[in-house]
PyMOL Python script that loads the backbone (N, CA, C, O; Angstrom):
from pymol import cmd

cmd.read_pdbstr("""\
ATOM      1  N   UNK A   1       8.084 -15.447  15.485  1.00  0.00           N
ATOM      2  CA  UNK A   1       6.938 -16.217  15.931  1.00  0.00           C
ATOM      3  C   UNK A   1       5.751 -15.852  15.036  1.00  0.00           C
ATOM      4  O   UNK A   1       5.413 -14.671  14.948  1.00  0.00           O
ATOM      5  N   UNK A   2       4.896 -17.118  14.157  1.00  0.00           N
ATOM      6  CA  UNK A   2       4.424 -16.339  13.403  1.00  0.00           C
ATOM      7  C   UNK A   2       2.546 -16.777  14.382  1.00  0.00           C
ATOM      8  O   UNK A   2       2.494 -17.553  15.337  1.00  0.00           O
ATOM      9  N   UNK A   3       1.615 -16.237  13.948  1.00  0.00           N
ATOM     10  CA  UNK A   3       0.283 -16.551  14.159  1.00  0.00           C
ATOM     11  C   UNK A   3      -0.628 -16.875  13.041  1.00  0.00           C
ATOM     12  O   UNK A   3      -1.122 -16.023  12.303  1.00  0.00           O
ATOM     13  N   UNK A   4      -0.827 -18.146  12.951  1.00  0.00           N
ATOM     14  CA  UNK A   4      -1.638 -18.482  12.228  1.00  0.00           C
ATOM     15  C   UNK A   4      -2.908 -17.824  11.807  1.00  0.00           C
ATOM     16  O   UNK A   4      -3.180 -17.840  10.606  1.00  0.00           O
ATOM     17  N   UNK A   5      -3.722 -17.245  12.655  1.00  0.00           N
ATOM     18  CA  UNK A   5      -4.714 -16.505  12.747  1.00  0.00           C
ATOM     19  C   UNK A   5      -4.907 -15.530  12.104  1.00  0.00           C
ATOM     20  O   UNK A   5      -6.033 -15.170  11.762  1.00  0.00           O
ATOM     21  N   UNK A   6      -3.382 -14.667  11.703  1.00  0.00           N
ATOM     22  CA  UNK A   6      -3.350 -13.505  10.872  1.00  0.00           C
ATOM     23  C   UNK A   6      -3.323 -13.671   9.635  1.00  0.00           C
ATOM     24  O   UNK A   6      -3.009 -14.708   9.050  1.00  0.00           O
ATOM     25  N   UNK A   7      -3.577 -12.888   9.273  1.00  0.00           N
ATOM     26  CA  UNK A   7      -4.005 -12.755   7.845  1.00  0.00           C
ATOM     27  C   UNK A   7      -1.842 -12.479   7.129  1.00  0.00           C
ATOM     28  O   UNK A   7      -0.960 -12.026   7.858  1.00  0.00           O
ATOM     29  N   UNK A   8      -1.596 -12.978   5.458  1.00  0.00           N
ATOM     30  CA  UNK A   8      -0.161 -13.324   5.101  1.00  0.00           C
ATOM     31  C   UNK A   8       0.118 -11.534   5.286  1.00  0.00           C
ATOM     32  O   UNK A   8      -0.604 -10.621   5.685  1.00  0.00           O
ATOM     33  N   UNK A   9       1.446 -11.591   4.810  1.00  0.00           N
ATOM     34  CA  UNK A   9       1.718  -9.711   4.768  1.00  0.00           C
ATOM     35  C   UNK A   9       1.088  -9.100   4.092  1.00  0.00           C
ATOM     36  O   UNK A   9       0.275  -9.831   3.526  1.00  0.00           O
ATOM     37  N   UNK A  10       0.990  -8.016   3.789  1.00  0.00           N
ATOM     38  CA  UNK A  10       0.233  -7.824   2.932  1.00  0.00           C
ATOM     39  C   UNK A  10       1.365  -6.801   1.708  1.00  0.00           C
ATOM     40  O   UNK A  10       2.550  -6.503   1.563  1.00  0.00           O
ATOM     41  N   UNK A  11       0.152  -6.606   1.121  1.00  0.00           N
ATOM     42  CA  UNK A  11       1.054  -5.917  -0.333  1.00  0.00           C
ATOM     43  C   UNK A  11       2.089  -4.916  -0.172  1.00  0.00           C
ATOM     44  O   UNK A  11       1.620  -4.152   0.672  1.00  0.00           O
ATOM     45  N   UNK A  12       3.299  -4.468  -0.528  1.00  0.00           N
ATOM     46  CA  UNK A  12       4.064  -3.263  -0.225  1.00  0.00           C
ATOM     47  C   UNK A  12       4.376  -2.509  -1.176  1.00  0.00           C
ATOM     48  O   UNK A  12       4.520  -3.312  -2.097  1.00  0.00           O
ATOM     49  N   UNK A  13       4.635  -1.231  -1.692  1.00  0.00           N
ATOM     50  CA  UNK A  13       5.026  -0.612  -2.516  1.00  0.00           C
ATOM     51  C   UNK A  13       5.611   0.348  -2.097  1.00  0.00           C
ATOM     52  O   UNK A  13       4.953   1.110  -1.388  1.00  0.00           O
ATOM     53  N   UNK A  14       7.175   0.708  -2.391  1.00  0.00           N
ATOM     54  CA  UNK A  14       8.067   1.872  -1.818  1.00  0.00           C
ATOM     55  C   UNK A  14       7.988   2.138  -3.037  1.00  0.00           C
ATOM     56  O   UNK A  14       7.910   1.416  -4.030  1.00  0.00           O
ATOM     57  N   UNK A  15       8.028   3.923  -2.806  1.00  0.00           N
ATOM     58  CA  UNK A  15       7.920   5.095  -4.041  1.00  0.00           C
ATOM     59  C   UNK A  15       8.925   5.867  -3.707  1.00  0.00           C
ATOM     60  O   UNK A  15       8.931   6.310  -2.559  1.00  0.00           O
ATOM     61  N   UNK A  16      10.029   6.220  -4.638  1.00  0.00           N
ATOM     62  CA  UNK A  16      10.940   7.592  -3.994  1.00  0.00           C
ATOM     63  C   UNK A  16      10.666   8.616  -5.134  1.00  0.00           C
ATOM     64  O   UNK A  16      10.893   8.431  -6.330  1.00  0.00           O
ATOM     65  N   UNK A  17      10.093   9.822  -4.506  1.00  0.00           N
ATOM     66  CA  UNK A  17      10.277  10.802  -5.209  1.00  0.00           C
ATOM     67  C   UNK A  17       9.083  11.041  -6.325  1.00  0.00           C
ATOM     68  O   UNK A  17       9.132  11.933  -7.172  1.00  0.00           O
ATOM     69  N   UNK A  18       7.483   9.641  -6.117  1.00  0.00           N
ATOM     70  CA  UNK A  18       7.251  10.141  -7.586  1.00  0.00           C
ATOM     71  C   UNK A  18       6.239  11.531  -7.802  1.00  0.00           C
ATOM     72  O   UNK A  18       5.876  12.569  -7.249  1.00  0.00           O
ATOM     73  N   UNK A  19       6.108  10.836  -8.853  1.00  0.00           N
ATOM     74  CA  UNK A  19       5.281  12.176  -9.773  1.00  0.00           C
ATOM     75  C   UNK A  19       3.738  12.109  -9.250  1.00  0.00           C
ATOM     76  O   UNK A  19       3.376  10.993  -8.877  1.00  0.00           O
ATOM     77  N   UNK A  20       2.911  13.024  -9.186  1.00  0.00           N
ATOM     78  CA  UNK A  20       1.609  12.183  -8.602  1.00  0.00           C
ATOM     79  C   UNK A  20       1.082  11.580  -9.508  1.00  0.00           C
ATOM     80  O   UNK A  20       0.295  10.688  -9.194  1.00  0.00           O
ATOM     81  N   UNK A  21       1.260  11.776 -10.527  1.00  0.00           N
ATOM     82  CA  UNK A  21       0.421  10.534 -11.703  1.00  0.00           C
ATOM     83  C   UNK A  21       1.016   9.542 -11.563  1.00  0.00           C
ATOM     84  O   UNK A  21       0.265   8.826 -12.225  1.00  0.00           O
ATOM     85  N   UNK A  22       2.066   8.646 -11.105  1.00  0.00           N
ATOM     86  CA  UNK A  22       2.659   7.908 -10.857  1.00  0.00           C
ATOM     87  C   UNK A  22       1.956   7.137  -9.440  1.00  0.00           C
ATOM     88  O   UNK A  22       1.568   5.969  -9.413  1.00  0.00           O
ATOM     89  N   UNK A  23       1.910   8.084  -8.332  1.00  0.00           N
ATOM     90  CA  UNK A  23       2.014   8.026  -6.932  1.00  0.00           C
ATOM     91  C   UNK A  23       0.162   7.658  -7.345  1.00  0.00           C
ATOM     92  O   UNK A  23      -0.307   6.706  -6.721  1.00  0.00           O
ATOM     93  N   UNK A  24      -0.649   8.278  -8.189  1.00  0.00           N
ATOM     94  CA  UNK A  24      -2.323   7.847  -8.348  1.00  0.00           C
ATOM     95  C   UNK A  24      -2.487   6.648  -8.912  1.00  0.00           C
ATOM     96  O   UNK A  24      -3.444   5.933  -8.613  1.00  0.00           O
ATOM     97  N   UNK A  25      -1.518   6.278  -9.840  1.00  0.00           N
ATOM     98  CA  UNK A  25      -1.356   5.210 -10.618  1.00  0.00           C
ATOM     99  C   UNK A  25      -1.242   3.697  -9.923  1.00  0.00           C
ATOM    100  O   UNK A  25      -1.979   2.738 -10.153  1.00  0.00           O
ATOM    101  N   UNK A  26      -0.206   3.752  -9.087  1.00  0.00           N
ATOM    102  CA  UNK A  26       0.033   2.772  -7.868  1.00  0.00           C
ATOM    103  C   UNK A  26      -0.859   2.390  -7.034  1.00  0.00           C
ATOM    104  O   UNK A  26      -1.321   1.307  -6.673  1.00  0.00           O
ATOM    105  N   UNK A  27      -1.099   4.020  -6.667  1.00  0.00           N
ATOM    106  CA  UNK A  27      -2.282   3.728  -5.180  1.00  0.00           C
ATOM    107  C   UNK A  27      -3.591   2.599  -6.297  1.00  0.00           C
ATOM    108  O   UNK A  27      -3.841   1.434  -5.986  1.00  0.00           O
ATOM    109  N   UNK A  28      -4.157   3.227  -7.398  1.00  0.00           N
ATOM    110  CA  UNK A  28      -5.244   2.923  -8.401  1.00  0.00           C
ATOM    111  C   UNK A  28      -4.894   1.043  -8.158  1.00  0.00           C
ATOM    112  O   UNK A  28      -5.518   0.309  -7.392  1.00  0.00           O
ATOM    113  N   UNK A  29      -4.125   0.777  -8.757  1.00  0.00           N
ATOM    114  CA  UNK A  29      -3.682  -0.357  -8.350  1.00  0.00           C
ATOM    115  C   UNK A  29      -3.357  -1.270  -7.525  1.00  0.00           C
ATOM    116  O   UNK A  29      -3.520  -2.452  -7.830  1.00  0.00           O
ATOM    117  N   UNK A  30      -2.829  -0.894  -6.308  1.00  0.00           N
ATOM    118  CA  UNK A  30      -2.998  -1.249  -5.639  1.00  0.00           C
ATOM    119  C   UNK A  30      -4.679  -1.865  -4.901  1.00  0.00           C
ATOM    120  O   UNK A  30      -5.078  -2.965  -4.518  1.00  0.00           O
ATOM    121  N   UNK A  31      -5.309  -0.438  -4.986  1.00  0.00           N
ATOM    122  CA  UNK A  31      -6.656  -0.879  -5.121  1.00  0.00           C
ATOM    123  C   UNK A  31      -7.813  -1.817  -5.230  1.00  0.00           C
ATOM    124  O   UNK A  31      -8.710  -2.335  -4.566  1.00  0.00           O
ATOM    125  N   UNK A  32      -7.205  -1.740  -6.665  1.00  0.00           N
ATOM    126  CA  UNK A  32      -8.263  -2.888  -7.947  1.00  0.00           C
ATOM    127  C   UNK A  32      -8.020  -4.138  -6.959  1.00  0.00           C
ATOM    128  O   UNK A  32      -8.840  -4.859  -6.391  1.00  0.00           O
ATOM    129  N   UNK A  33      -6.700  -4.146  -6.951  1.00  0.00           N
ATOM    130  CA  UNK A  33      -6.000  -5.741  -6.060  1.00  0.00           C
ATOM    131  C   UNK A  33      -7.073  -6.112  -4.410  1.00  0.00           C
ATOM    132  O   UNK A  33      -7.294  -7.247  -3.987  1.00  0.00           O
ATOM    133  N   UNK A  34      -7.482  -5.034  -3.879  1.00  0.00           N
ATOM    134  CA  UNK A  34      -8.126  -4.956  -2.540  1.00  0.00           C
ATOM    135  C   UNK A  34      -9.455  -6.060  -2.316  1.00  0.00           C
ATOM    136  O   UNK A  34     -10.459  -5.936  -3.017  1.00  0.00           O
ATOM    137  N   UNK A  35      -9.397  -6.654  -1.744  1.00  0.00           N
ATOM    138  CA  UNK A  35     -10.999  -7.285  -1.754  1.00  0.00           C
ATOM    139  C   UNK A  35     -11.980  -6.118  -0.986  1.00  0.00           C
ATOM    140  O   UNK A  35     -11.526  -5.032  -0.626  1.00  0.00           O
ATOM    141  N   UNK A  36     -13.588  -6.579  -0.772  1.00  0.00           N
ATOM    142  CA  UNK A  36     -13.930  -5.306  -0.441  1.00  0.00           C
ATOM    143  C   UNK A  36     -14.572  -5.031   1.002  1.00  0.00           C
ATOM    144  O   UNK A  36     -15.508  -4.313   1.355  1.00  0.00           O
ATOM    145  N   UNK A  37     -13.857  -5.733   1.576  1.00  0.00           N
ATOM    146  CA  UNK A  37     -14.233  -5.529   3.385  1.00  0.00           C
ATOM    147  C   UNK A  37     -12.263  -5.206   4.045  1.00  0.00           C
ATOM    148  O   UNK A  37     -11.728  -5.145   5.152  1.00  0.00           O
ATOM    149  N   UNK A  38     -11.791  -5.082   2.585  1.00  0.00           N
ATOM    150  CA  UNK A  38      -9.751  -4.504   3.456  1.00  0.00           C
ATOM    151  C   UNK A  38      -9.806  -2.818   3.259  1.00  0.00           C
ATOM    152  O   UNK A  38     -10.563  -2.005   2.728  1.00  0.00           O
ATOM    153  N   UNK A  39      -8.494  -2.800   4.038  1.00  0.00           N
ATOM    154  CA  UNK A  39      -7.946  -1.383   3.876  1.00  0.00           C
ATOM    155  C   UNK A  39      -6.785  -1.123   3.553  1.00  0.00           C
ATOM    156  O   UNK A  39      -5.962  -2.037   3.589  1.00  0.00           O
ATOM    157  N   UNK A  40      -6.186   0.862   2.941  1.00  0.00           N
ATOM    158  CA  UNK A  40      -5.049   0.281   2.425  1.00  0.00           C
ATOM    159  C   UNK A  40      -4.976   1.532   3.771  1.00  0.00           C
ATOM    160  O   UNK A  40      -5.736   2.377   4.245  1.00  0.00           O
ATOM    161  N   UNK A  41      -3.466   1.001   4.027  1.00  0.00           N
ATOM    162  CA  UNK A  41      -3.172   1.980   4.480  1.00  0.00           C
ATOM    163  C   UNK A  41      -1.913   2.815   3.733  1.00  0.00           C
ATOM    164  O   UNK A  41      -1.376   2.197   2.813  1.00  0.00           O
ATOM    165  N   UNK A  42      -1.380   4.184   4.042  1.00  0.00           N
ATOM    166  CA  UNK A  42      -0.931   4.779   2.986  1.00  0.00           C
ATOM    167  C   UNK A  42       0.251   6.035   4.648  1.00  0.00           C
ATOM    168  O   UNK A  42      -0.032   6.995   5.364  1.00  0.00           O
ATOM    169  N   UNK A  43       1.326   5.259   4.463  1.00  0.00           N
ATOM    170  CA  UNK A  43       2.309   6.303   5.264  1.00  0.00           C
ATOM    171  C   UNK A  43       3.421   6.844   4.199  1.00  0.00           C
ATOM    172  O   UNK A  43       4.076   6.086   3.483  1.00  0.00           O
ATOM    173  N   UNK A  44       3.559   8.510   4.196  1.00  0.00           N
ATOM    174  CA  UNK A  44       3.924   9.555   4.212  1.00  0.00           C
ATOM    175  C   UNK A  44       5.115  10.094   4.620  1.00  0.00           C
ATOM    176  O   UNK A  44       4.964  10.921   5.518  1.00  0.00           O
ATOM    177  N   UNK A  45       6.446   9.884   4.214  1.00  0.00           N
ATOM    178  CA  UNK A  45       7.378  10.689   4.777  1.00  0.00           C
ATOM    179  C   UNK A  45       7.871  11.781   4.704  1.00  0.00           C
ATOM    180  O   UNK A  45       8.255  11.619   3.545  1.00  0.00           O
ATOM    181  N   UNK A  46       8.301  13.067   5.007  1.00  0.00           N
ATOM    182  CA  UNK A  46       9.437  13.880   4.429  1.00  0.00           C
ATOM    183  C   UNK A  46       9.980  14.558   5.100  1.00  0.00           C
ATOM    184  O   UNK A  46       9.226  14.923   6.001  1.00  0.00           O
ATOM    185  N   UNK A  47      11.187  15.074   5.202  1.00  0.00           N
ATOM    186  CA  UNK A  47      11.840  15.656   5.563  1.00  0.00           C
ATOM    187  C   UNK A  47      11.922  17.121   5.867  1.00  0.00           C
ATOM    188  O   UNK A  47      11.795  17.561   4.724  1.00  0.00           O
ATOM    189  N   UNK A  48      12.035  18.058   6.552  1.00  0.00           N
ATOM    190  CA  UNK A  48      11.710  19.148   7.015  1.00  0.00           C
ATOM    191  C   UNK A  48      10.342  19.568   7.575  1.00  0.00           C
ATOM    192  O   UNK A  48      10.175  20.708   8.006  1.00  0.00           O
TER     193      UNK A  48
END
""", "prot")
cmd.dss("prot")
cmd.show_as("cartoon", "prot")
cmd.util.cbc("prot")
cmd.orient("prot")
């Protein structure tokens, strides 16, 4: 069921494993892409 009202999906980027210059690089980018009243949000997994 979708709602018109909402805003489309928004951007995704799965990372396995990177490097943080990699992982700064993305986020950086991701960024630039942002208009300037959004947010990114940023979830964290790991194990142990």
């Amino acid at each position: 069921m979708m709602d018109p009202s909402l805003p489309p999906n928004p951007k995704k980027a799965l990372l396995y494993r990177p490097s943080v210059t990699h992982l700064l690089s993305v986020m950086a980018t991701m960024c630039d892409g942002l208009p300037p009243d959004s947010v990114m949000l940023i979830y964290i997994a790991a194990s142990g």
